[in-house]
C-alpha positions as YAML, in Angstrom:
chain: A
units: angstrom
residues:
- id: 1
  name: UNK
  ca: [126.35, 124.31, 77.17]
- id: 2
  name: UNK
  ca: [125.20, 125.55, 73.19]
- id: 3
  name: UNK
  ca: [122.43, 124.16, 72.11]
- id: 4
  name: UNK
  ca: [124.22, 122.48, 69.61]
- id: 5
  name: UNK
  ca: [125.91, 120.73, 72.29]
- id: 6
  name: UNK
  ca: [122.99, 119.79, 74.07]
- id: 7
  name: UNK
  ca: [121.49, 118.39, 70.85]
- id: 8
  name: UNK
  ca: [124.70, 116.23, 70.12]
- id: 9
  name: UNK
  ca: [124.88, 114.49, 73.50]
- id: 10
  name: UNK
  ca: [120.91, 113.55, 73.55]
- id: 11
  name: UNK
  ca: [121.93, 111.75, 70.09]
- id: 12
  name: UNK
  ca: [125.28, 110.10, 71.23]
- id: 13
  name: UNK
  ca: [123.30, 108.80, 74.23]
- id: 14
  name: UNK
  ca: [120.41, 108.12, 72.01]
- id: 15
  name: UNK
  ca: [122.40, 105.77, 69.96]
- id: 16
  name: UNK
  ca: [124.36, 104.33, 72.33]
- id: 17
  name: UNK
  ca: [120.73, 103.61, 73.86]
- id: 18
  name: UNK
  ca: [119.59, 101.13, 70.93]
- id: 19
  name: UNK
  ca: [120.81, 97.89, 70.13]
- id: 20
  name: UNK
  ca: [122.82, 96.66, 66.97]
- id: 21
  name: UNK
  ca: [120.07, 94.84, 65.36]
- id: 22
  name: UNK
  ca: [116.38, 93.77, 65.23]
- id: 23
  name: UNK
  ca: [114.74, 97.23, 65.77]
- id: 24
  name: UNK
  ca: [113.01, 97.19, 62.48]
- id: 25
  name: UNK
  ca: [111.93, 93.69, 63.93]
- id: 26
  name: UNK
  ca: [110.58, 95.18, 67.19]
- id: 27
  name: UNK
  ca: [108.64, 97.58, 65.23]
- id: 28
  name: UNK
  ca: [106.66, 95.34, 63.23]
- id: 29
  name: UNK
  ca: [105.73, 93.04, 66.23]
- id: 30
  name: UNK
  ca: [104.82, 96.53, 67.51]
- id: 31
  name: UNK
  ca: [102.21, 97.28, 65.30]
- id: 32
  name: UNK
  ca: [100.89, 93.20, 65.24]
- id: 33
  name: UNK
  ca: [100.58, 93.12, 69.06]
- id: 34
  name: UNK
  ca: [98.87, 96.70, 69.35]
- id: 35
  name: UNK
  ca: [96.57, 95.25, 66.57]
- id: 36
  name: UNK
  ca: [95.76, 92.55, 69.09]
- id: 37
  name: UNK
  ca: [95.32, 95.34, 72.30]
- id: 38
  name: UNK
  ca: [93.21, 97.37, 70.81]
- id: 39
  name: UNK
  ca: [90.51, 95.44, 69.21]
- id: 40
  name: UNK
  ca: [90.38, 92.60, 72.43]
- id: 41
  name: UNK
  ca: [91.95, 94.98, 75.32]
- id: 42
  name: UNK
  ca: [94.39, 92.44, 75.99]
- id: 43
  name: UNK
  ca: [97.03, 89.70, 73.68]
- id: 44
  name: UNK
  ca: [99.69, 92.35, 72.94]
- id: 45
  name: UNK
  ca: [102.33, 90.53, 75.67]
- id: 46
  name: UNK
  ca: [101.35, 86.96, 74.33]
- id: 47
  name: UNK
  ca: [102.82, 88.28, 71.22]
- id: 48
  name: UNK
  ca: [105.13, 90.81, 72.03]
- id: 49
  name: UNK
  ca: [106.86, 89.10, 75.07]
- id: 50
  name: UNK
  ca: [108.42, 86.14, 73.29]
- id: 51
  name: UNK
  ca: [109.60, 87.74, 69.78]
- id: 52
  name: UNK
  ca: [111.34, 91.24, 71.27]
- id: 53
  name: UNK
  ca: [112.53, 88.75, 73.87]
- id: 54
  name: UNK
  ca: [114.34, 86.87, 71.38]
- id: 55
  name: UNK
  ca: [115.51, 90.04, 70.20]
- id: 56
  name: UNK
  ca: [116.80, 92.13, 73.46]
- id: 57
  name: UNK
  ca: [115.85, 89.84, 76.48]
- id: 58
  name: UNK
  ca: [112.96, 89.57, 78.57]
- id: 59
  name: UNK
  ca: [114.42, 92.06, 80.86]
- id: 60
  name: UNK
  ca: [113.98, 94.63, 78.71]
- id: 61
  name: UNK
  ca: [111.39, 93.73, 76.47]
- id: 62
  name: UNK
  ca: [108.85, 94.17, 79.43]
- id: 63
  name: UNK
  ca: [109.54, 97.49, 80.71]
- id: 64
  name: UNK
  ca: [109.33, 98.50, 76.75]
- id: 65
  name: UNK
  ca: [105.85, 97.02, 76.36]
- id: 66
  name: UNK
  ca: [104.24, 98.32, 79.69]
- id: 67
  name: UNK
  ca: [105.46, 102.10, 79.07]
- id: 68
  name: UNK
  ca: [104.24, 101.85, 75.32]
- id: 69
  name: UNK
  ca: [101.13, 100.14, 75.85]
- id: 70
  name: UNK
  ca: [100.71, 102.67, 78.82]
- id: 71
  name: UNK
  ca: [101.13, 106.02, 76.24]
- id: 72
  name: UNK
  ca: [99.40, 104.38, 73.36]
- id: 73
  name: UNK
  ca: [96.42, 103.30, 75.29]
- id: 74
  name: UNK
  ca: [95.29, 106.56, 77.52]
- id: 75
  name: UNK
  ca: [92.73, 107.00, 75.01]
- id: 76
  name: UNK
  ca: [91.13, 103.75, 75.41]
- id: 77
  name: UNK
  ca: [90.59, 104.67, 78.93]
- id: 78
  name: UNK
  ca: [87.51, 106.97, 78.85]
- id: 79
  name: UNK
  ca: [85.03, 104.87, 77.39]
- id: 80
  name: UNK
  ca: [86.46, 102.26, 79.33]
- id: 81
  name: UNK
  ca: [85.88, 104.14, 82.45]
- id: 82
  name: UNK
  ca: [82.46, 104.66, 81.44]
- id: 83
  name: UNK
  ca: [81.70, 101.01, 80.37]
- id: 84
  name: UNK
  ca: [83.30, 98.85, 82.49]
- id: 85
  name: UNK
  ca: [82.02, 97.49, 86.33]
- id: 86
  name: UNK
  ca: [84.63, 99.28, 87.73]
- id: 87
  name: UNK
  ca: [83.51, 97.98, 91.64]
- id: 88
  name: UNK
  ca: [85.02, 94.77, 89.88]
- id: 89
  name: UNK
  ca: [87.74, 96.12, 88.34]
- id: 90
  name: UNK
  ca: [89.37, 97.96, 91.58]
- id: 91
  name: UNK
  ca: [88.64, 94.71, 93.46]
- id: 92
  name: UNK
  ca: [90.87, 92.74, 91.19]
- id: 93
  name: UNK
  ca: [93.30, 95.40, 90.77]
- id: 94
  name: UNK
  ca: [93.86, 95.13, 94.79]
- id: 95
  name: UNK
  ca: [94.65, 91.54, 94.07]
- id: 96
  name: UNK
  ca: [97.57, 92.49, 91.19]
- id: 97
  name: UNK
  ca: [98.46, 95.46, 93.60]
- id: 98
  name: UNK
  ca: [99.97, 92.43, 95.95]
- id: 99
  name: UNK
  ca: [101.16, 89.96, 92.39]
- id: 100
  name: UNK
  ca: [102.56, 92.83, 90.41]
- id: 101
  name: UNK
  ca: [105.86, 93.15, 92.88]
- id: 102
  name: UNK
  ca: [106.23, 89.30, 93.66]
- id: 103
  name: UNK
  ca: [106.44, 88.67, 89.43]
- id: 104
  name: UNK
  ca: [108.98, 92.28, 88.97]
- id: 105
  name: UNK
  ca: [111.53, 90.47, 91.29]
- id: 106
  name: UNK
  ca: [111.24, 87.28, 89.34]
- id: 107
  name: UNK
  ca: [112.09, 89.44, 86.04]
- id: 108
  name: UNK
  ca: [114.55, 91.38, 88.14]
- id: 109
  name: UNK
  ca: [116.65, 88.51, 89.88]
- id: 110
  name: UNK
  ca: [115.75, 85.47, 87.08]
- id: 111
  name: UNK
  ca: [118.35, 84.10, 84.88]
- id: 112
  name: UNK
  ca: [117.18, 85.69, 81.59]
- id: 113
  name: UNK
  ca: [117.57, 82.26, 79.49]
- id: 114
  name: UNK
  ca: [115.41, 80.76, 81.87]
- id: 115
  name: UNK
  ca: [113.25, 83.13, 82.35]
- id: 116
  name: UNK
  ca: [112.73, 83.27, 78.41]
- id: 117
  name: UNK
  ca: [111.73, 79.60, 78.90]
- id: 118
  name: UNK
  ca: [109.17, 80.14, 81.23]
- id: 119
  name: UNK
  ca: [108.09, 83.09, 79.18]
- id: 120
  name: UNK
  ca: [107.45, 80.44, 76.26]
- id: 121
  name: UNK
  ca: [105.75, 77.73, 78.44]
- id: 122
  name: UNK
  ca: [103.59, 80.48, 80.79]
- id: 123
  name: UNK
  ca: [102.06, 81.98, 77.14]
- id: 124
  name: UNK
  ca: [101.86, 78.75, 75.32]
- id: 125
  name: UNK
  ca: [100.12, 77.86, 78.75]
- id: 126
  name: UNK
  ca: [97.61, 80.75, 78.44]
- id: 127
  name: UNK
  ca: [97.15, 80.19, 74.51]
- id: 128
  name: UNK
  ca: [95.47, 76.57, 75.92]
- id: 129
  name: UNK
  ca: [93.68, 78.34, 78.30]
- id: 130
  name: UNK
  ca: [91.47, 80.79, 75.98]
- id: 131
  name: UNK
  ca: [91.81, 78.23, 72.93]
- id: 132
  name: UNK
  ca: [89.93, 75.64, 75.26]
- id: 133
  name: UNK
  ca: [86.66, 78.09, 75.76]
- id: 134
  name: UNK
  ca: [86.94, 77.19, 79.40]
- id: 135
  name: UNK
  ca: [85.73, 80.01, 81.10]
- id: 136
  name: UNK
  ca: [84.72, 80.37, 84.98]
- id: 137
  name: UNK
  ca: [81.14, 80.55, 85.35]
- id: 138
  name: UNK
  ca: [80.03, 80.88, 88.67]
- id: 139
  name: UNK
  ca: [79.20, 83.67, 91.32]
- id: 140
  name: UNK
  ca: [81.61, 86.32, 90.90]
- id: 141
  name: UNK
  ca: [82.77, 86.89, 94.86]
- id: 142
  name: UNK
  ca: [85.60, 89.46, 95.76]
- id: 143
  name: UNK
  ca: [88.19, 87.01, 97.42]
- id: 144
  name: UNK
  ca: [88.27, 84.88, 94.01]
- id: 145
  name: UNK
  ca: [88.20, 88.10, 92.27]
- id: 146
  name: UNK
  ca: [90.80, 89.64, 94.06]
- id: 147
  name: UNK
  ca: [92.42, 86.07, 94.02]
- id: 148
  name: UNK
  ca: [92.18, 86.25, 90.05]
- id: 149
  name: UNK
  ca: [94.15, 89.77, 90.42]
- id: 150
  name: UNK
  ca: [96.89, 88.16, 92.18]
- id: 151
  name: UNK
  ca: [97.77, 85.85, 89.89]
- id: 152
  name: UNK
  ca: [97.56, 88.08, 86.85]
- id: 153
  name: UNK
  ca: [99.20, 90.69, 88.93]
- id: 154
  name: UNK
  ca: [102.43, 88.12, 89.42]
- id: 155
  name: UNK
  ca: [102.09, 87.24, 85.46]
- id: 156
  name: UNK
  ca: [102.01, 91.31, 84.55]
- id: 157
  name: UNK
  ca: [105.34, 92.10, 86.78]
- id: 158
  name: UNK
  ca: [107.18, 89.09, 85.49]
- id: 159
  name: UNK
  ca: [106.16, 89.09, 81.55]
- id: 160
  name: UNK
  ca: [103.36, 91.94, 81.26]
- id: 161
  name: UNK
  ca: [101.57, 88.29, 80.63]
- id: 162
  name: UNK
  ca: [97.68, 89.50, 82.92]
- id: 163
  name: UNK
  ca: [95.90, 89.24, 80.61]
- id: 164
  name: UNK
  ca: [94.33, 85.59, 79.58]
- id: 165
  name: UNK
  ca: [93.25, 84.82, 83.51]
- id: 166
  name: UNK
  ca: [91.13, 88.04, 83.53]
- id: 167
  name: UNK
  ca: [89.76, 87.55, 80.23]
- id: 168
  name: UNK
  ca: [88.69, 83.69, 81.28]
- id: 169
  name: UNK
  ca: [86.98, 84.61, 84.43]
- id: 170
  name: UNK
  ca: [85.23, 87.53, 83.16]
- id: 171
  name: UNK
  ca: [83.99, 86.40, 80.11]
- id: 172
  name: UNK
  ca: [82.35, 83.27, 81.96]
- id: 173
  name: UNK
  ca: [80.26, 85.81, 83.89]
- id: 174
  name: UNK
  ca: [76.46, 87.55, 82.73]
- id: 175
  name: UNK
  ca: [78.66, 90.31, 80.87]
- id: 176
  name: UNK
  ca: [78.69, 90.78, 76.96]
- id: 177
  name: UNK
  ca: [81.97, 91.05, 75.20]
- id: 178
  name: UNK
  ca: [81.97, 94.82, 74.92]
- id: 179
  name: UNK
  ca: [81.50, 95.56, 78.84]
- id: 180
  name: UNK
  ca: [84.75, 92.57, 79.25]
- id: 181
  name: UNK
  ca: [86.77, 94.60, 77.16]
- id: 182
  name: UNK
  ca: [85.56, 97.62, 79.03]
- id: 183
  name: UNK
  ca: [87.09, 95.84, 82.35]
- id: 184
  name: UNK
  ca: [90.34, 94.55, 80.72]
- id: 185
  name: UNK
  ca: [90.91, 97.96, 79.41]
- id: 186
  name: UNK
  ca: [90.37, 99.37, 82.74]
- id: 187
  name: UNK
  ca: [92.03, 97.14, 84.86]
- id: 188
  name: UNK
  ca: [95.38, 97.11, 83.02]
- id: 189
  name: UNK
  ca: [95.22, 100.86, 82.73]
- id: 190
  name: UNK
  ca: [95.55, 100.60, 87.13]
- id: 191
  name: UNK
  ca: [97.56, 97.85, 87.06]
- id: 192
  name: UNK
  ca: [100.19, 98.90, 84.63]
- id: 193
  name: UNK
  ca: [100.48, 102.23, 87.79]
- id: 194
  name: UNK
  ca: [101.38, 99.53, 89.87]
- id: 195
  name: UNK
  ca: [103.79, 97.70, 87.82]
- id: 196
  name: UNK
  ca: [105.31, 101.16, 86.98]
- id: 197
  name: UNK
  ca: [106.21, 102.06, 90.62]
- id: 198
  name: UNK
  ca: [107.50, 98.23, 90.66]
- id: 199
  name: UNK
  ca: [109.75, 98.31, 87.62]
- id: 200
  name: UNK
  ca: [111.17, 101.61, 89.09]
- id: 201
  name: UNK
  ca: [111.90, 100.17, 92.18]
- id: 202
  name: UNK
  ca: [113.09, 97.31, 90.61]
- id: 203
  name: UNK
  ca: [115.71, 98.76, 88.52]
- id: 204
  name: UNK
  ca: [114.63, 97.83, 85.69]
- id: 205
  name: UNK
  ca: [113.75, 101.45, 83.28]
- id: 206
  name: UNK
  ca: [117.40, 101.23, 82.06]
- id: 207
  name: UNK
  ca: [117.88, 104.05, 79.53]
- id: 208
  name: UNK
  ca: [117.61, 101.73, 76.40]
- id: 209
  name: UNK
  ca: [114.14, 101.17, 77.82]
- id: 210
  name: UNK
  ca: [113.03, 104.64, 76.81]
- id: 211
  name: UNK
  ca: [115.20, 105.05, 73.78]
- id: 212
  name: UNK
  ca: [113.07, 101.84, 72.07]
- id: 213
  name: UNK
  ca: [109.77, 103.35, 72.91]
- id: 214
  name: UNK
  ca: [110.54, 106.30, 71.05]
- id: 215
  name: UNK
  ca: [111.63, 104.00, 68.05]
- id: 216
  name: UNK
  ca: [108.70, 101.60, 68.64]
- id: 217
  name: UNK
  ca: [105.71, 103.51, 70.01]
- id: 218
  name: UNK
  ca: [104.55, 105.28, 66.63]
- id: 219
  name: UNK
  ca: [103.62, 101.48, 65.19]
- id: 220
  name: UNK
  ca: [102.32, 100.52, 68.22]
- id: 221
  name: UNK
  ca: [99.92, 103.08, 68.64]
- id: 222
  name: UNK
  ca: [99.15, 102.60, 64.78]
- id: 223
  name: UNK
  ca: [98.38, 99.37, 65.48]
- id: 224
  name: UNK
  ca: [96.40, 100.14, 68.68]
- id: 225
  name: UNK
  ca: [93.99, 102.43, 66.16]
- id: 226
  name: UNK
  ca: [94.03, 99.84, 63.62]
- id: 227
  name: UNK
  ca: [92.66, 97.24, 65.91]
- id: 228
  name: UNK
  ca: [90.18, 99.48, 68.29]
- id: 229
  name: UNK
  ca: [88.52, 100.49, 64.46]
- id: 230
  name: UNK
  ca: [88.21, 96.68, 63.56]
- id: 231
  name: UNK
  ca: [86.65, 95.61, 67.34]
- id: 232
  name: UNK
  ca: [83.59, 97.60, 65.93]
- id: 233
  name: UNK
  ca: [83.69, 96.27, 62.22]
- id: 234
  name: UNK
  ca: [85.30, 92.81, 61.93]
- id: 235
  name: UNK
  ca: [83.40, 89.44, 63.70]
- id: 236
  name: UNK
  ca: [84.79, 88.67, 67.55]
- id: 237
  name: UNK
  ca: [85.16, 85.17, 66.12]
- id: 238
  name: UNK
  ca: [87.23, 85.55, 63.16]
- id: 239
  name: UNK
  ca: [89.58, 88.33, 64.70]
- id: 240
  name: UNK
  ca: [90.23, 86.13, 68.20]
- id: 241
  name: UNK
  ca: [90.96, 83.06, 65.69]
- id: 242
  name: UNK
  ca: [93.37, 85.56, 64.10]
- id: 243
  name: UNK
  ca: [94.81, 86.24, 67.33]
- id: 244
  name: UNK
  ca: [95.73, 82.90, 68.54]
- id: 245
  name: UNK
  ca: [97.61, 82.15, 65.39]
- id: 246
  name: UNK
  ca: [98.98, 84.96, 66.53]
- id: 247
  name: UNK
  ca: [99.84, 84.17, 69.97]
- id: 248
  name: UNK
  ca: [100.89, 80.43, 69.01]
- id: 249
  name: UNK
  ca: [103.62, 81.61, 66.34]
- id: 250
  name: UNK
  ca: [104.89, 84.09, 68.74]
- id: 251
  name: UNK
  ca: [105.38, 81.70, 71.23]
- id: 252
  name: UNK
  ca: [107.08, 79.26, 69.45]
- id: 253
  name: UNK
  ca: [109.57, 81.34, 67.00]
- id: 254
  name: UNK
  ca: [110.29, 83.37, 70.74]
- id: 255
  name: UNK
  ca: [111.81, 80.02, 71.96]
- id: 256
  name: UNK
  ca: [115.57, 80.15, 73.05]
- id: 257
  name: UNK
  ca: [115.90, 77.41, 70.17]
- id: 258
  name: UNK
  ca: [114.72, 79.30, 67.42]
- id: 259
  name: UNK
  ca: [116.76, 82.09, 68.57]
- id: 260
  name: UNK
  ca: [118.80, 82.24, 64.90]
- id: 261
  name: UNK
  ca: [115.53, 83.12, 63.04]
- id: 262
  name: UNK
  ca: [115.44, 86.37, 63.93]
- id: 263
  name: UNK
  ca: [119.06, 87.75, 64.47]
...
């Protein structure tokens, strides 16, 4: 085979990869939910989830966020290594080690209209959740942390949707807001491992999977920067308010319903 050849077939299959519409779409809720990521360590599937779901189902959607969020954020891990309680950390990751595969087979064998539903009402849900303040403030112990794990773990492998249960019950405990994001950061960048080996086994890295993270990474890691630069110049306040608008919109434009808005 030329090279010519070779070059031609990786852009027929390339092509045939993508969909027909909305990639410009993807993009932009690309670079909003890495905004989110980097600055709190966590809120890019709240908002990424529901509006690519819209665009190419939920079933794809999530594979696409955990393998760019998984490129885009290696450099976050480092200082998060360094930062974060990591005895905590690999507790509650043993927890989503045991969630991560019970939530892949519900995005692997779910109908994908209703599982787009319960995307909607599990993130509007979670929006509640942090917009309350309610946050766990007892004794940390490792069965409720490893308990904690589980039930992210089950959110992450059916929506990449961990994130607001580990935020709540460590940001109730003794720790400031810099060594929580230091945790999240950490804890996703094990768990998403785990939900790797389970989307693999689950089918689910079809080959339009890979062919949208090359389209959509670059914005996403763009907005990744964007927001890691502003967690150390903009007000924690102001920034999370930003977020749940955010979060809120996505979840209710990403609604089966609304469906026409963006096709």
């Amino acid at each position: 085979m030329t090279l010519d050849a070779l070059v031609d077939g990786v852009h027929a299959w390339f092509t045939a990869a993508l969909p027909d519409h909305g990639i410009y779409a993807l993009m932009a809720f690309a670079f909003i939910a890495g905004l989110a990521r980097g600055f709190s360590g966590f809120g890019a599937a709240l908002i990424f989830v529901p509006l690519g779901g819209a665009i190419v189902g939920p079933k794809l959607i999530s594979p696409i966020l955990l393998v760019i969020d998984g490129i885009a954020s290696l450099g976050m891990i480092p200082p998060a290594w360094r930062g974060a309680n990591r005895r905590e950390v690999f507790v509650m990751a043993a927890g989503a080690a045991l969630g991560i595969p019970a939530g892949t087979a519900i995005l692997a064998l779910l109908d994908p209209l209703l599982l787009r539903w319960s995307i909607t009402i599990i993130a509007i849900c979670l929006l509640a959740l942090l917009v309350s303040g309610w946050r766990y403030h007892g004794e940390p112990s490792a069965p409720l942390t490893s308990g904690i794990g589980l039930i992210a773990g089950l959110f992450s492998g059916a929506a990449q949707l961990g994130g607001p249960p580990v935020v709540a019950y460590w940001l109730g405990g003794k720790s400031d807001f810099t060594r929580v994001r230091a945790n999240v950061v950490l804890y996703f960048s094990i768990s998403s491992v785990f939900s790797a080996i389970s989307y693999y086994f689950g089918g689910l890295f079809v080959p339009a999977v890979f062919a949208l993270t090359v389209v959509i990474l670059p914005s996403y890691a763009v907005g990744l920067y964007g927001g890691s630069k502003l967690f150390g110049l903009a007000e924690e306040r102001t920034f999370r308010i930003a977020c749940y608008v955010l979060i809120a919109a996505a979840a209710i434009i990403g609604m089966p319903l609304l469906d026409g808005v963006l096709r």
